[in-house]
Residue frames as a rotation matrix with the C-alpha (Angstrom) as fourth column:
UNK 1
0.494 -0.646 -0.582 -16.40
-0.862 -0.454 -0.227 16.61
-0.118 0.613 -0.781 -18.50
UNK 2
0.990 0.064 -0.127 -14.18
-0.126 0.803 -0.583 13.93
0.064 0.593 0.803 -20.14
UNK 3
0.488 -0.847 -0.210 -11.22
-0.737 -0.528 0.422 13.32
-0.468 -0.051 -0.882 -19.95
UNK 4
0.901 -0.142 -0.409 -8.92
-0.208 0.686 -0.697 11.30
0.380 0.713 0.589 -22.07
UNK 5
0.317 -0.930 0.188 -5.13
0.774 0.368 0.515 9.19
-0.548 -0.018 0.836 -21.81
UNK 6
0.316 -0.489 -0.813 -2.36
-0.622 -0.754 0.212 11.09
-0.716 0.439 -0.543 -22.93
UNK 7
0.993 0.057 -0.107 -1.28
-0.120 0.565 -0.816 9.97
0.014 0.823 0.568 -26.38
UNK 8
0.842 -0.393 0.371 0.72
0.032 0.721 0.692 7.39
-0.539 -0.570 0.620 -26.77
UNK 9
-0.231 -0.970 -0.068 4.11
-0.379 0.025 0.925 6.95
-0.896 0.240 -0.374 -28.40
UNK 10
0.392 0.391 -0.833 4.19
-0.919 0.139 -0.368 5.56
-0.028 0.910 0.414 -31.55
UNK 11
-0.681 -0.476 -0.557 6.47
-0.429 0.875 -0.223 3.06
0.594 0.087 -0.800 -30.78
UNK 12
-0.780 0.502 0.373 4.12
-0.104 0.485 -0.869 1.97
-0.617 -0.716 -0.326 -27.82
UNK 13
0.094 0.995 -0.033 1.21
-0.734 0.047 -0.677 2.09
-0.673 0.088 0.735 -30.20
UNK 14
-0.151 -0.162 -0.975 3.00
-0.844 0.534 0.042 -0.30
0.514 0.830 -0.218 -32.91
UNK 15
-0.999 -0.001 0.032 3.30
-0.023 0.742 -0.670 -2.91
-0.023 -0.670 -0.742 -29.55
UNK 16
-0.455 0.889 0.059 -0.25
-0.580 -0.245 -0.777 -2.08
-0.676 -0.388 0.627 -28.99
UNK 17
-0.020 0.241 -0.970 -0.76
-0.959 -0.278 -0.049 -3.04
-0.281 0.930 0.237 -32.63
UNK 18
-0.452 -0.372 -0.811 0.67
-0.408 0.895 -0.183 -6.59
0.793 0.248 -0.556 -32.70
UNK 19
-0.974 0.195 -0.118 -0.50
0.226 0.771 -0.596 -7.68
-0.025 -0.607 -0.795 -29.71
UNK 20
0.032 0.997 -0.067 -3.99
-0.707 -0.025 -0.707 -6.78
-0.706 0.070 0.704 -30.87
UNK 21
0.313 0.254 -0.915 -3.55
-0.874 0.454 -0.173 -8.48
0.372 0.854 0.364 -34.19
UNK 22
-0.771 -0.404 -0.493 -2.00
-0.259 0.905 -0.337 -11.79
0.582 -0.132 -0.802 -32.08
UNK 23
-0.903 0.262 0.342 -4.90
-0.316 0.135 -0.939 -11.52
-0.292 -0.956 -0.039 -29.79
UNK 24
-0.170 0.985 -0.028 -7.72
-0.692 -0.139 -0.709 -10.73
-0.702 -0.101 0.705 -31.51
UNK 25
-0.627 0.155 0.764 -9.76
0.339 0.937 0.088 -12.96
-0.702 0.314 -0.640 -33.56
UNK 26
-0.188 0.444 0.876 -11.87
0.958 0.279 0.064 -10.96
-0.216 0.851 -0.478 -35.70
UNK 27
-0.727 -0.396 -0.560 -11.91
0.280 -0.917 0.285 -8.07
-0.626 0.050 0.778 -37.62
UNK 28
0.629 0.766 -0.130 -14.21
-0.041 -0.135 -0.990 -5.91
-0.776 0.629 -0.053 -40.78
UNK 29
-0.646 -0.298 0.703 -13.10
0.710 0.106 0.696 -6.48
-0.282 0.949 0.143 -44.05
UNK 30
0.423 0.875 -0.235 -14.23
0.170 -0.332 -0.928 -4.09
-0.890 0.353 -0.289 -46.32
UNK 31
-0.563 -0.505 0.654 -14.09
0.612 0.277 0.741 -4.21
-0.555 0.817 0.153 -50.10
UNK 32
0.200 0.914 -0.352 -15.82
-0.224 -0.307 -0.925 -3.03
-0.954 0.264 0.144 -53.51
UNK 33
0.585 0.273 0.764 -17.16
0.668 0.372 -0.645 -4.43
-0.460 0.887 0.035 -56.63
UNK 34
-0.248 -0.951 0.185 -15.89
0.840 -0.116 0.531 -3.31
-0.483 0.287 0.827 -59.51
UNK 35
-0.131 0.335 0.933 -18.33
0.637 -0.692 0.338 -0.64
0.759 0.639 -0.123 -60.13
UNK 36
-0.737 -0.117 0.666 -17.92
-0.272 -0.850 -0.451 0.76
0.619 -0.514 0.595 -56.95
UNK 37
0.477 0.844 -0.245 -20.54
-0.152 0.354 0.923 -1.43
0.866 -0.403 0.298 -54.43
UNK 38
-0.400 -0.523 0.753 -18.86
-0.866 -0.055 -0.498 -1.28
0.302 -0.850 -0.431 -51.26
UNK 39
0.662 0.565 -0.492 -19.61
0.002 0.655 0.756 -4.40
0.750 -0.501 0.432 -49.03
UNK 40
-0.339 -0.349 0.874 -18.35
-0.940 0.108 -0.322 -5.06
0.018 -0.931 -0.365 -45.06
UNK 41
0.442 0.280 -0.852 -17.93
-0.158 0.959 0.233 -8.31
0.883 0.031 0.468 -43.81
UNK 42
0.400 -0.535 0.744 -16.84
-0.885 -0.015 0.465 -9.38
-0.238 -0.845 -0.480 -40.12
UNK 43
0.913 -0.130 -0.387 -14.41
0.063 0.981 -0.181 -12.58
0.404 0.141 0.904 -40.67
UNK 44
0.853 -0.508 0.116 -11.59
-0.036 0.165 0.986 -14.18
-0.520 -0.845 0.122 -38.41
UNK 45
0.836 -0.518 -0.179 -8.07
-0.448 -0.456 -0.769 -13.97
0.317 0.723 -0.614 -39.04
UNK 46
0.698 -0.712 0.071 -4.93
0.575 0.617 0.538 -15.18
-0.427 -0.335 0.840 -37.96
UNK 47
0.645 -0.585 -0.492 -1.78
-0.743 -0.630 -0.224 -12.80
-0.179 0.511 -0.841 -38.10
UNK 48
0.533 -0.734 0.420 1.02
0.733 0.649 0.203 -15.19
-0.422 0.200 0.884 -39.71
UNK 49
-0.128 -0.919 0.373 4.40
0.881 0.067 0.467 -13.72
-0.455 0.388 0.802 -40.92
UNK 50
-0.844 -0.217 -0.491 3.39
0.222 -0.974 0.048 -10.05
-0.489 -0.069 0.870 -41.18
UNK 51
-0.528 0.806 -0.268 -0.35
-0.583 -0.114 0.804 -10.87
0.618 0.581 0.530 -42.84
UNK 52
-0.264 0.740 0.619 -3.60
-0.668 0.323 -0.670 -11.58
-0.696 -0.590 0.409 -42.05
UNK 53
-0.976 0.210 -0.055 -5.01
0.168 0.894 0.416 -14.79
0.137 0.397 -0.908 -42.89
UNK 54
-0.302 0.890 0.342 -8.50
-0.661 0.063 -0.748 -14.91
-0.687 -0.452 0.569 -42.92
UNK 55
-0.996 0.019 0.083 -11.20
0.061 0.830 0.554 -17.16
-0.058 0.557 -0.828 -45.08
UNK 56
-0.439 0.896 -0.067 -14.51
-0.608 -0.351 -0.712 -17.01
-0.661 -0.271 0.699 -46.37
UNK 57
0.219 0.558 0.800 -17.25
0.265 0.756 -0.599 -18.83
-0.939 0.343 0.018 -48.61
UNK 58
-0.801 -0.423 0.423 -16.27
0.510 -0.115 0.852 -18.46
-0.312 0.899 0.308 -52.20
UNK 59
-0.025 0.901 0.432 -20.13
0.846 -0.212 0.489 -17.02
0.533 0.378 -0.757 -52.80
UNK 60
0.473 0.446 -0.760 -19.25
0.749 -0.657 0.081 -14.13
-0.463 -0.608 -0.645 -50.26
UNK 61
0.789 -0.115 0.603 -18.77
0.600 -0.062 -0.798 -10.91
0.129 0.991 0.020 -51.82
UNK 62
0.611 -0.770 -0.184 -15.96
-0.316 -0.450 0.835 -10.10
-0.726 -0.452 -0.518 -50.12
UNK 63
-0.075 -0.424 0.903 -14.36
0.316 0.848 0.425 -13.11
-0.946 0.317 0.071 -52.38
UNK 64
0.586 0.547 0.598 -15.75
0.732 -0.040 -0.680 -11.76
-0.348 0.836 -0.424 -55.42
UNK 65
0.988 0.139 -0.065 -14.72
0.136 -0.989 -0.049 -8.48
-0.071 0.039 -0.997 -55.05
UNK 66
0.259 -0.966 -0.003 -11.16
-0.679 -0.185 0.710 -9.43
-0.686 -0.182 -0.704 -54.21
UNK 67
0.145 -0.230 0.962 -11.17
0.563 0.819 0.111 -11.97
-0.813 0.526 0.248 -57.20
UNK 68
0.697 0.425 0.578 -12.38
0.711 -0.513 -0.480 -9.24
0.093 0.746 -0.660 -59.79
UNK 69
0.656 -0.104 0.748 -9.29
0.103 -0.969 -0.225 -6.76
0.748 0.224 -0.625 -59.40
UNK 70
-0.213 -0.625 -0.751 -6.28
0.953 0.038 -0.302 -5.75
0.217 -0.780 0.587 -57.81
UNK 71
-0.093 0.147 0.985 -7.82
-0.293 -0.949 0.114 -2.84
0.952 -0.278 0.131 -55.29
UNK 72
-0.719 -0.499 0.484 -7.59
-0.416 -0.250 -0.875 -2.22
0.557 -0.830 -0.028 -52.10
UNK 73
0.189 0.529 -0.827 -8.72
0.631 0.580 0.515 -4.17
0.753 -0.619 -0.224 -49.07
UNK 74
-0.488 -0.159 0.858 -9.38
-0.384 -0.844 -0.375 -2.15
0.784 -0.512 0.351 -45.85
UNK 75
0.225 0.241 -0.944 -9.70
0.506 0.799 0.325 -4.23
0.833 -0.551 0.058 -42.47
UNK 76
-0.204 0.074 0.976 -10.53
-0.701 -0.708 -0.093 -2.69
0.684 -0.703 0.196 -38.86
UNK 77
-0.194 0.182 -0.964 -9.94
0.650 0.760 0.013 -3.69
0.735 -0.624 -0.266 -35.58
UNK 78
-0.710 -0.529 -0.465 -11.23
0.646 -0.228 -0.728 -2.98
0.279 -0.817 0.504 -32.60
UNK 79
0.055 0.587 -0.808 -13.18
0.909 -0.364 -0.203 -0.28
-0.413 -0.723 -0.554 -30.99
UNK 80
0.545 0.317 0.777 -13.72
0.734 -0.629 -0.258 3.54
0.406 0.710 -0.575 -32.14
UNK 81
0.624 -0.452 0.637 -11.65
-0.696 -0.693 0.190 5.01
0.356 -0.562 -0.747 -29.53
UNK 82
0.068 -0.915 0.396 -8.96
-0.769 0.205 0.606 2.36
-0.636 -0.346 -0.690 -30.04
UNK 83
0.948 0.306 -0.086 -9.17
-0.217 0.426 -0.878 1.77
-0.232 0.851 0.470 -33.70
UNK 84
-0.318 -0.927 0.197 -6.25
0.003 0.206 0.978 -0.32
-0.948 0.312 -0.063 -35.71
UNK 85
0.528 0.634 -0.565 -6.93
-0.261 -0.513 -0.818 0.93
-0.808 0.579 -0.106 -39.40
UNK 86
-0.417 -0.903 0.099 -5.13
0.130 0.048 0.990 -1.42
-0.899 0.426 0.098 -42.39
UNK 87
0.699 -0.013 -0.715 -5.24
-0.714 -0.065 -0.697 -0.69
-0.037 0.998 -0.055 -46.28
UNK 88
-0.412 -0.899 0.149 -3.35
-0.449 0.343 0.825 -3.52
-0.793 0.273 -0.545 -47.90
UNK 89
0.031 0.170 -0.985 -3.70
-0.962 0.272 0.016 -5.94
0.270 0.947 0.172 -51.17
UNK 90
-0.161 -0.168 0.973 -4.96
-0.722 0.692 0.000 -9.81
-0.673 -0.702 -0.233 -50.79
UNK 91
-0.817 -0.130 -0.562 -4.13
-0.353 0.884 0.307 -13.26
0.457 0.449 -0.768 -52.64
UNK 92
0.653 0.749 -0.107 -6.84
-0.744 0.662 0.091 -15.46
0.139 0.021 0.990 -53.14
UNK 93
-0.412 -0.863 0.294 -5.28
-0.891 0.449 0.069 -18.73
-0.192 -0.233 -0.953 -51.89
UNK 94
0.568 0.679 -0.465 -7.25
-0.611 0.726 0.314 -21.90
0.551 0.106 0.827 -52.63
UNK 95
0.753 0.145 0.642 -7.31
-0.641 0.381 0.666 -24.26
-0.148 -0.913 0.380 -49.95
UNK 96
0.750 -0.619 0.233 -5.21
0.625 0.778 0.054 -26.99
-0.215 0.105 0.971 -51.48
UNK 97
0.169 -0.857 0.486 -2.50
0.411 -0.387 -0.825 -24.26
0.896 0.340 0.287 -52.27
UNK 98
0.229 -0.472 0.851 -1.90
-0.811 -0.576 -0.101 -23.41
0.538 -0.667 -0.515 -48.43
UNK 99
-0.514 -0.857 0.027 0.49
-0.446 0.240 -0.862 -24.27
0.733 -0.455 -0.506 -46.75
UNK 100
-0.019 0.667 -0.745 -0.72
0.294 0.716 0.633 -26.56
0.956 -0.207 -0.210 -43.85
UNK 101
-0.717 -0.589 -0.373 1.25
0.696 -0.573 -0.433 -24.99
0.042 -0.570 0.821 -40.85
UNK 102
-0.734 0.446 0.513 -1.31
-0.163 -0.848 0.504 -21.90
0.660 0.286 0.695 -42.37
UNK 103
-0.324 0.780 -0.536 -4.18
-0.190 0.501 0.844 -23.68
0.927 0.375 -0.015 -42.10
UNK 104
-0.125 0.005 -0.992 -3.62
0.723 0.685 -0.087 -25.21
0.679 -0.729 -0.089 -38.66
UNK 105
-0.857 -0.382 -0.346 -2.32
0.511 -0.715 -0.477 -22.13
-0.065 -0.586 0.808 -37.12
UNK 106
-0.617 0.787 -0.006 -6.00
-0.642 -0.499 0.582 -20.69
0.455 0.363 0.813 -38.38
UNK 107
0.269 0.952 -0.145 -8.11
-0.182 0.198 0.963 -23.12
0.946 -0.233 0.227 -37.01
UNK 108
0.071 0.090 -0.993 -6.67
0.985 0.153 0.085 -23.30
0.159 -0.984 -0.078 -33.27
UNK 109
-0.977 -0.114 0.179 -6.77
0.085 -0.983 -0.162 -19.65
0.194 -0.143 0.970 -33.48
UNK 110
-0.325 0.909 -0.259 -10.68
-0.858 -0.169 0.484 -19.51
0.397 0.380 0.836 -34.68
UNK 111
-0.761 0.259 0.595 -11.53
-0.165 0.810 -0.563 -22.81
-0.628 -0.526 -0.574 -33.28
UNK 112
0.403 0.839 0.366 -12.77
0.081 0.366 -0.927 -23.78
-0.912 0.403 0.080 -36.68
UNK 113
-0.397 -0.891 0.222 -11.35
-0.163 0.306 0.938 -25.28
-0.903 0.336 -0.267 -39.44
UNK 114
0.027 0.688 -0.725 -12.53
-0.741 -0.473 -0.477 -24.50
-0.671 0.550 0.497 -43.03
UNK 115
-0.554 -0.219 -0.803 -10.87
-0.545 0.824 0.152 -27.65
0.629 0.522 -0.576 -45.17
UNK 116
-0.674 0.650 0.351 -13.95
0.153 0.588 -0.794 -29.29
-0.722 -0.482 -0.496 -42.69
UNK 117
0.105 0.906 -0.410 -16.55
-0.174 -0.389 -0.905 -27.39
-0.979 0.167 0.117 -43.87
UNK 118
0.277 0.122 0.953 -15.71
0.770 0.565 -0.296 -28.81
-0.575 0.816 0.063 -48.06
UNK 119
-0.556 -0.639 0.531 -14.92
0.828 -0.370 0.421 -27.21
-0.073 0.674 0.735 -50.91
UNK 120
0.277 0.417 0.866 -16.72
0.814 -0.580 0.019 -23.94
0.511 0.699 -0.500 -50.43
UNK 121
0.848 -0.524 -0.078 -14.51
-0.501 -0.842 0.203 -21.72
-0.172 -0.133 -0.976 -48.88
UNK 122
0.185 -0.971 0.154 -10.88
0.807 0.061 -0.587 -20.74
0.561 0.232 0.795 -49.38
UNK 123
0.648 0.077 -0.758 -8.80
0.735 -0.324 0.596 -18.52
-0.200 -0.943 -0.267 -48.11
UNK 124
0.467 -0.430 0.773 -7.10
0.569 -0.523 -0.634 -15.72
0.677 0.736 0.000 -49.05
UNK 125
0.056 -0.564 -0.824 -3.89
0.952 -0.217 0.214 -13.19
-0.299 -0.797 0.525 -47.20
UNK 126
0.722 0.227 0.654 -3.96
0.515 -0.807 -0.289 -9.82
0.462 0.546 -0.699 -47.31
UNK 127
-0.334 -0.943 -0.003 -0.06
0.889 -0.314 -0.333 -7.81
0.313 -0.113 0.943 -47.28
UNK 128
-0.008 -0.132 -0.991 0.00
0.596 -0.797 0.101 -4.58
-0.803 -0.590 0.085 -44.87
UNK 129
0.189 -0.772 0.607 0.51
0.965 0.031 -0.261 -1.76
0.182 0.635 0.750 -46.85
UNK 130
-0.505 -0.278 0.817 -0.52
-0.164 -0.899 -0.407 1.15
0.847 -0.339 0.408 -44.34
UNK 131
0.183 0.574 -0.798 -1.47
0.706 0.489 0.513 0.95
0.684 -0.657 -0.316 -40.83
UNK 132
-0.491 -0.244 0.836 -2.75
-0.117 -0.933 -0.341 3.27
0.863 -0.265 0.430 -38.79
UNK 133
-0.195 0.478 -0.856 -3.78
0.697 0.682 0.222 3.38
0.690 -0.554 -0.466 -34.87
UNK 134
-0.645 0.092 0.758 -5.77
-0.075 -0.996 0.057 5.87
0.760 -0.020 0.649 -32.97
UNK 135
-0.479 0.699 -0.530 -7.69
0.873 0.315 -0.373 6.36
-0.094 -0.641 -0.761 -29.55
UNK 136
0.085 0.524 -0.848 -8.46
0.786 -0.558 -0.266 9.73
-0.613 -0.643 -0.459 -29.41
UNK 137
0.937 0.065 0.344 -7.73
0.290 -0.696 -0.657 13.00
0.196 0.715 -0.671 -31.32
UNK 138
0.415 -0.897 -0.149 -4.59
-0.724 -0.425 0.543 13.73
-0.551 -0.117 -0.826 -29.65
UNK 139
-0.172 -0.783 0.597 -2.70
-0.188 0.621 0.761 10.56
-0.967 0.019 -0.254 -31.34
UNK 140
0.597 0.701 0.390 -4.36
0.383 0.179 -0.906 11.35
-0.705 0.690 -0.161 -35.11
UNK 141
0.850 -0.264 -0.456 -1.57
-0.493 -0.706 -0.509 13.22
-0.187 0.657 -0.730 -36.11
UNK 142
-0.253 -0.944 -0.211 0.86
-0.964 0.265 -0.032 10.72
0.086 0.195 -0.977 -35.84
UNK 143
0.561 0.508 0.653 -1.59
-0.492 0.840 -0.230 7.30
-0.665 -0.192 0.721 -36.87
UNK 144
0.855 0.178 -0.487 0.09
-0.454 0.712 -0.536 6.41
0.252 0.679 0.690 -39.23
UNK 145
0.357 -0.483 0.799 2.47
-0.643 0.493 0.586 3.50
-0.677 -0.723 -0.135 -38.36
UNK 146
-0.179 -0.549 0.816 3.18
0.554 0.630 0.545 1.92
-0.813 0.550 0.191 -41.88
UNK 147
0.705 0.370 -0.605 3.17
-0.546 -0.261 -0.796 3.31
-0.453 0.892 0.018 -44.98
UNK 148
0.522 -0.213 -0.826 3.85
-0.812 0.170 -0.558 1.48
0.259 0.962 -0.084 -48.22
UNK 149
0.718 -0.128 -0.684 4.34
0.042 0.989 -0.141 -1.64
0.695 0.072 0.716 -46.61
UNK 150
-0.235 -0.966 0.112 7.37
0.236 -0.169 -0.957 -0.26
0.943 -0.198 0.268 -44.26
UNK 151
0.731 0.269 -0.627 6.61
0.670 -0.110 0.734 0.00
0.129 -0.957 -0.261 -40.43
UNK 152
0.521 0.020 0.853 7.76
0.190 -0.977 -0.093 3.91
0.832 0.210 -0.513 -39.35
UNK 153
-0.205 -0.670 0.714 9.20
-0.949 -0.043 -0.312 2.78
0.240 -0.741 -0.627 -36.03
């Protein structure tokens, strides 16, 4: 038989929340074309000032997809039985248009630095706009932790 943790607060899971997104280092991205092609992508991030930073090759269609349309982006961390679940909307950023501070703070995170690697990748930030965080079934009824950009506790 199984047994499981009792489910956490919400407030204890928002903490949970941040100090995953300051810790970790990579997440899934998932997008979709504009006819409706889904695509996943694992790529590194950097939380900065309430967004993820992240950065890919300008040929990946993650890039595409978020160039071609303002729909939703939908990025998972973590584990299945201690999933962090965002929906938000992301700016293409070309490299020379971030901020450096950005930039930096992204490659000693990732220990790799994309304004090396030449002019095919950029980077783009993608703005909360629901987040939700869940280990088990007991703490599903109360995942969600942002909605509409507004953090719930």
């Amino acid at each position: 038989m199984t047994t499981h943790e009792p489910a956490r607060s919400r407030e204890q899971r928002k903490q949970d929340v941040l100090a995953r997104l300051e810790k970790d280092e990579d997440a899934w991205v998932a997008t979709a074309s504009p006819s409706g092609e889904p695509h996943l992508m694992p790529l590194s991030f950097v939380w900065e000032g309430g967004t993820l930073l992240m950065c890919t090759r300008l040929t990946n269609p993650t890039l595409r997809n978020l160039r071609s349309g303002d729909r939703p982006v939908q990025v998972t961390l973590g584990p299945t039985r201690d999933v962090v679940h965002i929906t938000g909307t992301a700016t293409v950023i070309p490299t020379a248009e971030l901020p450096a501070a950005s930039a930096d703070a992204f490659a000693a995170k990732v220990v790799w630095d994309p304004r090396d690697s030449g002019p095919a990748y950029t980077y783009f930030r993608i703005v909360p706009r629901r987040i939700q965080a869940w280990r088990e079934a007991n703490e599903i009824a109360d995942r969600d932790l942002m909605l509409e950009g507004a953090w719930l506790v």
